[in-house]
C-alpha positions in Angstrom: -3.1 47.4 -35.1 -1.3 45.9 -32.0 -4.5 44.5 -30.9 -5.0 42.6 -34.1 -1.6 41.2 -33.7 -2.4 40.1 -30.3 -5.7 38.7 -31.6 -4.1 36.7 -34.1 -1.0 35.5 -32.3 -3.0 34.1 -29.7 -5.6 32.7 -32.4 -2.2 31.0 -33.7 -1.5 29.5 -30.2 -5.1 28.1 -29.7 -4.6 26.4 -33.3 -1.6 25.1 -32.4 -2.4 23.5 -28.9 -5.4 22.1 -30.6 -3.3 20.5 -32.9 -0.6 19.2 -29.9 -3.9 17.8 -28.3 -4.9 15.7 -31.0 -1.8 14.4 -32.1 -1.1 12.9 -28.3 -5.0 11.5 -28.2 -3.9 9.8 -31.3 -0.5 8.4 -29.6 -2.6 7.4 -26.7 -5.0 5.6 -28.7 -2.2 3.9 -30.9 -0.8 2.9 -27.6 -4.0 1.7 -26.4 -4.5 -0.4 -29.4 -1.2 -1.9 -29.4 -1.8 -3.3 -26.1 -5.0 -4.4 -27.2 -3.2 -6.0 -30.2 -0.7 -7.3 -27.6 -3.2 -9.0 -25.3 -5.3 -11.0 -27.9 -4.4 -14.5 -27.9 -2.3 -15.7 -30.0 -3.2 -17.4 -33.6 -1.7 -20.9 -35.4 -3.3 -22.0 -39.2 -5.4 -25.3 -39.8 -4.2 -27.4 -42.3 -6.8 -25.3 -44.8 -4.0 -22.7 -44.0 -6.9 -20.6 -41.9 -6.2 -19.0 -38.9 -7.3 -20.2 -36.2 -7.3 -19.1 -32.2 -7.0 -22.6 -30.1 -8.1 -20.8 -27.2 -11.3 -19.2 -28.0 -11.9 -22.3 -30.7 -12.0 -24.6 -27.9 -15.7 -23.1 -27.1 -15.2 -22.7 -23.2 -13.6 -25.3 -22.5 -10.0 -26.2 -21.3 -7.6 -25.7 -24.3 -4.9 -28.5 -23.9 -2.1 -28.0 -26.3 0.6 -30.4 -27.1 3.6 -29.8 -29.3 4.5 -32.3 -31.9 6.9 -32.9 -34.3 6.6 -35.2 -36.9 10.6 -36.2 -36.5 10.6 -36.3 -32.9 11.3 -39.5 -31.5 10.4 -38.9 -28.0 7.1 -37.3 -28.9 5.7 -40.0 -31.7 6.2 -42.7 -28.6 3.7 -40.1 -26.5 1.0 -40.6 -29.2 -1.4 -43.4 -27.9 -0.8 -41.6 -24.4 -2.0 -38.1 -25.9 -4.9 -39.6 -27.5 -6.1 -41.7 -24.4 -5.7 -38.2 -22.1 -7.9 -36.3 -25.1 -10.5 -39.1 -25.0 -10.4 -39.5 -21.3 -10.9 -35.4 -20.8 -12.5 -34.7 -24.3 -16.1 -33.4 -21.6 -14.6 -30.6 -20.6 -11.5 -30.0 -22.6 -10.1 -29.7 -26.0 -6.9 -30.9 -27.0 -5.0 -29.7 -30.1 -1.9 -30.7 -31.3 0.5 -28.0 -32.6 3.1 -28.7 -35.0 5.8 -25.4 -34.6 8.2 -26.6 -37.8 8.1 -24.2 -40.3 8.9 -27.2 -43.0 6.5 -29.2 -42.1 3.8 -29.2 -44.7 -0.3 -30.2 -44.5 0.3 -33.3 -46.2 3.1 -34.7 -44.0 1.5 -33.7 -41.3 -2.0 -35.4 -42.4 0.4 -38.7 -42.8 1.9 -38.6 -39.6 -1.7 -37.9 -37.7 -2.6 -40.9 -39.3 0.2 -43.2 -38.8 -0.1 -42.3 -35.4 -3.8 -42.7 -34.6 -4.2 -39.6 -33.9 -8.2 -37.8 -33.9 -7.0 -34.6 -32.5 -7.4 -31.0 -34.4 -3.8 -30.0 -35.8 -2.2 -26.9 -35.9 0.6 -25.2 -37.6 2.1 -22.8 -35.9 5.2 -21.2 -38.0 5.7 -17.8 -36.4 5.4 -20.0 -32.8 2.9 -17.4 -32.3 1.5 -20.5 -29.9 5.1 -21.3 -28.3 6.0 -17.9 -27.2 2.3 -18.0 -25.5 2.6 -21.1 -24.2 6.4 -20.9 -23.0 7.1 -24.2 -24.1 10.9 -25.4 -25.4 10.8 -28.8 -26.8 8.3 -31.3 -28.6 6.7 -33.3 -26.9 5.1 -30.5 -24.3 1.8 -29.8 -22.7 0.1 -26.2 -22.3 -3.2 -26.1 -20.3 -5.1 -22.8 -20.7 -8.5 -22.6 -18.1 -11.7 -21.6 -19.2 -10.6 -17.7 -19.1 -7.4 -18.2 -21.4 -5.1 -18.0 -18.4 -2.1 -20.3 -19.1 -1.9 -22.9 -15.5 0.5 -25.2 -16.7 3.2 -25.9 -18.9 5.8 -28.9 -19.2 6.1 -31.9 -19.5 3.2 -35.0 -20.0 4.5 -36.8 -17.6 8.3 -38.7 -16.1 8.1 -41.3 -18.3 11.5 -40.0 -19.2 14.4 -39.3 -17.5 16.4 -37.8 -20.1 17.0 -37.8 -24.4 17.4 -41.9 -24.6 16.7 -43.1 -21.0 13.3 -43.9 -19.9 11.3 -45.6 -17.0 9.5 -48.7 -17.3 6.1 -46.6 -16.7 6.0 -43.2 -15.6 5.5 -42.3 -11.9 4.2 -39.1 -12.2 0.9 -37.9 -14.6 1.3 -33.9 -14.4 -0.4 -33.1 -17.5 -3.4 -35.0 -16.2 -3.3 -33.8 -12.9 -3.1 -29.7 -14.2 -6.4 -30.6 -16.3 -8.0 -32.0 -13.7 -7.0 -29.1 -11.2 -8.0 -26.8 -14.2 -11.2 -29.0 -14.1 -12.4 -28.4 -10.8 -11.6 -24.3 -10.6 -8.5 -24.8 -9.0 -4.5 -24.0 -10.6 -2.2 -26.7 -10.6 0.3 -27.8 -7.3 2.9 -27.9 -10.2 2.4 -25.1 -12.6 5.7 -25.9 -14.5 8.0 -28.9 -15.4 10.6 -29.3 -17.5 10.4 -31.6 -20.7 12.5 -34.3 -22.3 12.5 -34.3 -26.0 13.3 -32.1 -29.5 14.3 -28.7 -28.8 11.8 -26.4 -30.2 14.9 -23.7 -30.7 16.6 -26.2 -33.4 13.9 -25.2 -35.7 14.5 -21.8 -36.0 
């Protein structure tokens, strides 16, 4: 009688750590997935309203993402200067511009792509899925991802302005250019971040 206790206590124990085992391989492998989940990039919607991943859209090439808002002063007088750096760099990069106001809608944004001239793919990004990835603050502002999804540069387009309101004749400095072109060649940027003049990106939330 003792030994079938015995017997059956320990067949108890061998159920029980079988059990344990599998519920901490199943923690690890939530963990593992979450991370997983983590490291994706992150998504915006087209206009459609379809997801869409800027990064691995841009089909191996640079992804160049601007932030725009359609209210932003600073970042509608950027437009011909957007459009001529996604023309002159369209061989070997993509340029996408990313609208991160939650009220702007397809239509106004349609309206204000082609008041501006703009012939760039547009993206809404109302969870700033794309901001938080891109570490940007304000509108307008440049992210340059290289051809392996590593973020190189983030700031601003260029010095045209000094501050909100006060601008130079030209600007003196082209950083946004010059991280593509680093980004171009294989190489990371001198200046890997600026700081940028315009909207606050924070006054939308």
């Amino acid at each position: 009688m003792g030994r079938s206790v015995t017997h059956l206590n320990l067949r108890r124990c061998e159920l029980l750590a079988a059990v344990v085992a599998a519920v901490i391989a199943s923690s690890f492998a939530y963990e593992i997935c979450a991370e997983a989940a983590d490291s994706r990039p992150a998504s915006a919607i087209n206009l459609a309203g379809e997801p869409v991943d800027p990064l691995q859209a841009s089909g191996g090439k640079i992804a160049v993402l601007i932030f725009v808002r359609t209210d932003c002063p600073i970042s509608n007088r950027y437009a011909p200067a957007i459009q001529k750096l996604s023309s002159q760099y369209a061989a070997k990069s993509t340029f996408w511009l990313v609208y991160p106001a939650k009220s702007e809608s397809p239509a106004s944004i349609r309206q204000h792509l082609q008041q501006y001239g703009y012939r760039l793919s547009a993206l809404q990004d109302p969870q700033h899925a794309l901001v938080k990835l891109s570490h940007v603050e304000v509108t307008p502002e440049a992210a340059v991802f290289n051809v392996t999804g590593e973020l190189v540069y983030h700031g601003r387009i260029d010095n045209w302005y000094q501050d909100f309101g006060h601008s130079r004749q030209a600007p003196t400095t082209h950083d946004l250019a010059d991280a593509i072109s680093a980004a171009m060649n294989g190489k990371r940027p001198a200046v890997t971040s600026t700081p940028a003049v315009g909207c606050y990106i924070s006054d939308l939330q």
